[in-house]
C-alpha positions as CSV (number, residue, x, y, z in Angstrom):
1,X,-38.3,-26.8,-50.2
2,X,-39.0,-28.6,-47.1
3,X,-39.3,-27.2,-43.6
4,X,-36.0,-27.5,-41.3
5,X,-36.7,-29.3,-38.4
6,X,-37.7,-27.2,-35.3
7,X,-34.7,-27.9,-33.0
8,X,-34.5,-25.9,-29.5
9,X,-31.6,-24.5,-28.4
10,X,-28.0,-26.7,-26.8
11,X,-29.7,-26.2,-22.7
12,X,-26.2,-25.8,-21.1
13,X,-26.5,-21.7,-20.3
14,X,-29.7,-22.2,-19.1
15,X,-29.4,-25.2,-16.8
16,X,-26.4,-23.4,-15.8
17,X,-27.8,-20.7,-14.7
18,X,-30.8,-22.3,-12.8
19,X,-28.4,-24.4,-10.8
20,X,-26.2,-21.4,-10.1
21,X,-29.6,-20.1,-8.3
22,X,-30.2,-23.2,-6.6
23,X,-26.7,-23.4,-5.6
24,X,-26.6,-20.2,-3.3
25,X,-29.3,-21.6,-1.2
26,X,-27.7,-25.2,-1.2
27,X,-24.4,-24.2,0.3
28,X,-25.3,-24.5,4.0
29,X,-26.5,-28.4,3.1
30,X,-23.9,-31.3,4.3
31,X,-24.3,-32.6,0.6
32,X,-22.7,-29.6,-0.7
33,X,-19.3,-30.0,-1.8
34,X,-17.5,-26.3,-2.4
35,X,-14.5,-27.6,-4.0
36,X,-17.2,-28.1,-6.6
37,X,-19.1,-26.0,-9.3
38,X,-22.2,-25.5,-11.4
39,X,-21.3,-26.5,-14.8
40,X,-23.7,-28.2,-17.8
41,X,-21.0,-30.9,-19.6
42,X,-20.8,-32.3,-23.3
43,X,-24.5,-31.8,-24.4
44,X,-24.6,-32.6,-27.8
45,X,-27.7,-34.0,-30.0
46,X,-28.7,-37.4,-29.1
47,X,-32.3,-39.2,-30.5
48,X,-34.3,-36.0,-31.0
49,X,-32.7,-34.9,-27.5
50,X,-29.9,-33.0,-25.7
51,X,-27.8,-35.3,-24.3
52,X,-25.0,-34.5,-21.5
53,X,-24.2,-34.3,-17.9
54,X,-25.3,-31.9,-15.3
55,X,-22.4,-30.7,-12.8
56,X,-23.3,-29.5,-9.6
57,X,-21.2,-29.5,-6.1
58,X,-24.2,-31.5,-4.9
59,X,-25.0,-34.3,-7.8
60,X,-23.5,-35.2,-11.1
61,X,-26.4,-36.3,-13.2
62,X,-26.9,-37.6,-17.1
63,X,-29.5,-35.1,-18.1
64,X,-32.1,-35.0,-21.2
65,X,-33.6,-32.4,-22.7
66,X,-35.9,-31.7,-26.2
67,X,-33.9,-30.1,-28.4
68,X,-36.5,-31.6,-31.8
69,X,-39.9,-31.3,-29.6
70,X,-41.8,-33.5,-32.3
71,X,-39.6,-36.5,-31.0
72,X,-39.6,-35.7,-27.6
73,X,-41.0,-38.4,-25.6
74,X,-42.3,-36.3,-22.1
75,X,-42.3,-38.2,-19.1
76,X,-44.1,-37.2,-15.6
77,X,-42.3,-36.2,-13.1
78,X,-40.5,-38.9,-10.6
79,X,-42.2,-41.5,-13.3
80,X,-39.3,-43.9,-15.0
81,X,-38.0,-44.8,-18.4
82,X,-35.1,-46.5,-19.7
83,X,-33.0,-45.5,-22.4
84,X,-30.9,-48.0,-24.4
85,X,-27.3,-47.0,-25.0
86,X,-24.5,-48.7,-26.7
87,X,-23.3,-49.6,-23.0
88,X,-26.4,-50.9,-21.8
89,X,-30.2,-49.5,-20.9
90,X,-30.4,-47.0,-18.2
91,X,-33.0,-45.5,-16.4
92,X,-33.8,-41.7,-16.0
93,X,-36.0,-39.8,-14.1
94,X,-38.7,-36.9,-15.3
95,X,-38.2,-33.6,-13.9
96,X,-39.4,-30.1,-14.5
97,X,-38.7,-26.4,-13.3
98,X,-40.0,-23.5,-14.3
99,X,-36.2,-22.3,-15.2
100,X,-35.7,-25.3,-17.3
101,X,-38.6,-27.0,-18.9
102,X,-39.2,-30.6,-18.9
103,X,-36.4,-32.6,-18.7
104,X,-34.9,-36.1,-17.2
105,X,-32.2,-37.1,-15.5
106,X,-29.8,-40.5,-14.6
107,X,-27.7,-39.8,-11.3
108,X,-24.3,-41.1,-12.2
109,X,-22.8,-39.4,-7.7
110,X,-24.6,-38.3,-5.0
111,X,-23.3,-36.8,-2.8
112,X,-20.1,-35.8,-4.3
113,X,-17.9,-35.7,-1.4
114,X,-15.2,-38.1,-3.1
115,X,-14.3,-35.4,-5.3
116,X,-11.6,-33.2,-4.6
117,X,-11.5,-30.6,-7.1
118,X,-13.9,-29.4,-10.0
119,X,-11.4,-30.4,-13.0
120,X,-11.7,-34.2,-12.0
121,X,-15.4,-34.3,-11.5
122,X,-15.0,-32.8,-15.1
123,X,-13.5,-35.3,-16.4
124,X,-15.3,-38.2,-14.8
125,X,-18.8,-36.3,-16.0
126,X,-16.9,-36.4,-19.6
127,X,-15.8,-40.1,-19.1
128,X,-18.9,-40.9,-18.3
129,X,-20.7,-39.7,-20.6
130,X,-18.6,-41.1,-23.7
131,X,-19.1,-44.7,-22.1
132,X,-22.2,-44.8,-22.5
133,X,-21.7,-44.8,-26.3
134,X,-18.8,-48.1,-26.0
135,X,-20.5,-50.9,-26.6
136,X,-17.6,-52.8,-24.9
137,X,-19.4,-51.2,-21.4
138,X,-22.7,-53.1,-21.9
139,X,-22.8,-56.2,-19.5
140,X,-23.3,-59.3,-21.4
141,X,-25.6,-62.6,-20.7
142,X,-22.6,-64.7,-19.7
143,X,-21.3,-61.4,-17.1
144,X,-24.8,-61.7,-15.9
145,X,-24.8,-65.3,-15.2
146,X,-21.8,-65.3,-13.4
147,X,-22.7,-62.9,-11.1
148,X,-26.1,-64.9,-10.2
149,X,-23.9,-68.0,-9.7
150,X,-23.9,-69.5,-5.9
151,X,-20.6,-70.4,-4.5
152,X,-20.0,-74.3,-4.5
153,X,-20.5,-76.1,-1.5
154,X,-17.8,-76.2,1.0
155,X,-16.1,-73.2,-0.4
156,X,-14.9,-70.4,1.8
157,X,-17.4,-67.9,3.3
158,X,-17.4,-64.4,1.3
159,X,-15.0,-61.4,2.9
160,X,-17.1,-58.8,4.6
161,X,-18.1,-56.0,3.1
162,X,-15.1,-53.5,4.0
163,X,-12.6,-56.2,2.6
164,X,-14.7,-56.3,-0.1
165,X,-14.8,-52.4,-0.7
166,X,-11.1,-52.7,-0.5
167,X,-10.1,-55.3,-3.0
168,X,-12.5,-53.1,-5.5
169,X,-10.7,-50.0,-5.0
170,X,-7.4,-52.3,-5.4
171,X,-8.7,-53.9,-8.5
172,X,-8.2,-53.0,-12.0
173,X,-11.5,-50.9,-13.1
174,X,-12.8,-51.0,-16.3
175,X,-14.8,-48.3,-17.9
176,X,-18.0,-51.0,-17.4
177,X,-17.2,-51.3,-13.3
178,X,-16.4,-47.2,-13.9
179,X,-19.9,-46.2,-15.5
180,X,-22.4,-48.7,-13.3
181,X,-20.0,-47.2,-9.7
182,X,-18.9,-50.8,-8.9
183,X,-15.8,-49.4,-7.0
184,X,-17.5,-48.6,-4.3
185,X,-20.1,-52.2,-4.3
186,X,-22.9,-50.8,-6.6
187,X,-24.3,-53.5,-9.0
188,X,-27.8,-52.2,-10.2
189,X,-28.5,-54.9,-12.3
190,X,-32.1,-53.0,-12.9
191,X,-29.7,-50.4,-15.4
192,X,-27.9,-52.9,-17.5
């Protein structure tokens, strides 16, 4: 009979609990949002990992832990690697804390200040997080293109940049503009 596969436990009690520590000492910070809390969403198994986001009232963050150490690819810390998802390649961050272990993250908000209340940076964090796995999120060559495209000559110059912010808050978002932050004029072209 072979031998299971040595899995490590899902990290959401413990990452909760090390942010909750944190969190008492980030509270006098500007970057600190109280409406917000501590809270480790939808971690579930993903590629030998523990995939999910990490909620705090200062950052909302994908997050990725070991959970089958022989797969575990470790990563230095503030070194870079990017993951391929259904909705495009993303790049994440290693970290480690004595509380936590080794780990890496993808900062989806910082600061979170635009959020309100804690159930609707929930559901964002959950939203976000089930994009990535929609393959009708990922950018595609022609989207690409289009975007590196110079305006004809003669054409009219570009809005500035707050009439620009305004027509994407005005525009329809799609779950794409959603998951890369386009709304508010993000278009890291180094994720996609």
């Amino acid at each position: 009979m072979p031998d299971p596969i040595d899995t490590l436990q899902d990290p959401a009690g413990r990452l909760d609990a090390a942010y909750r520590a944190v969190a008492t000492r980030m509270r006098a910070l500007d970057v600190y949002n109280p409406a917000l809390e501590v809270e480790a969403i939808g971690f579930a198994p993903w590629e030998g990992s523990w995939l999910g986001v990490m909620l705090t009232p200062w950052f909302m963050n994908l997050a990725l832990l070991p959970r089958e150490p022989a797969r575990w690819l470790p990563l230095a810390v503030g070194a870079k690697r990017h993951y391929a998802f259904p909705a495009g390649r993303y790049e994440f961050v290693g970290a480690n804390d004595a509380a936590i272990g080794e780990f890496q993250v993808c900062s989806l908000f910082s600061p979170l200040h635009e959020f309100t209340d804690h159930p609707t940076a929930r559901l964002v964090a959950t939203l976000a997080r089930e994009a990535l796995f929609d393959p009708a999120n990922a950018e595609t060559p022609e989207a690409l293109s289009a975007e590196l495209t110079p305006a004809p000559q003669g054409a009219a110059a570009a809005p500035g940049p707050l009439a620009q912010l305004e027509a994407r808050l005005d525009a329809p978002m799609s779950k794409r503009d959603f998951l890369r932050a386009r709304f508010i004029g993000g278009n890291d072209g180094d994720r996609g």
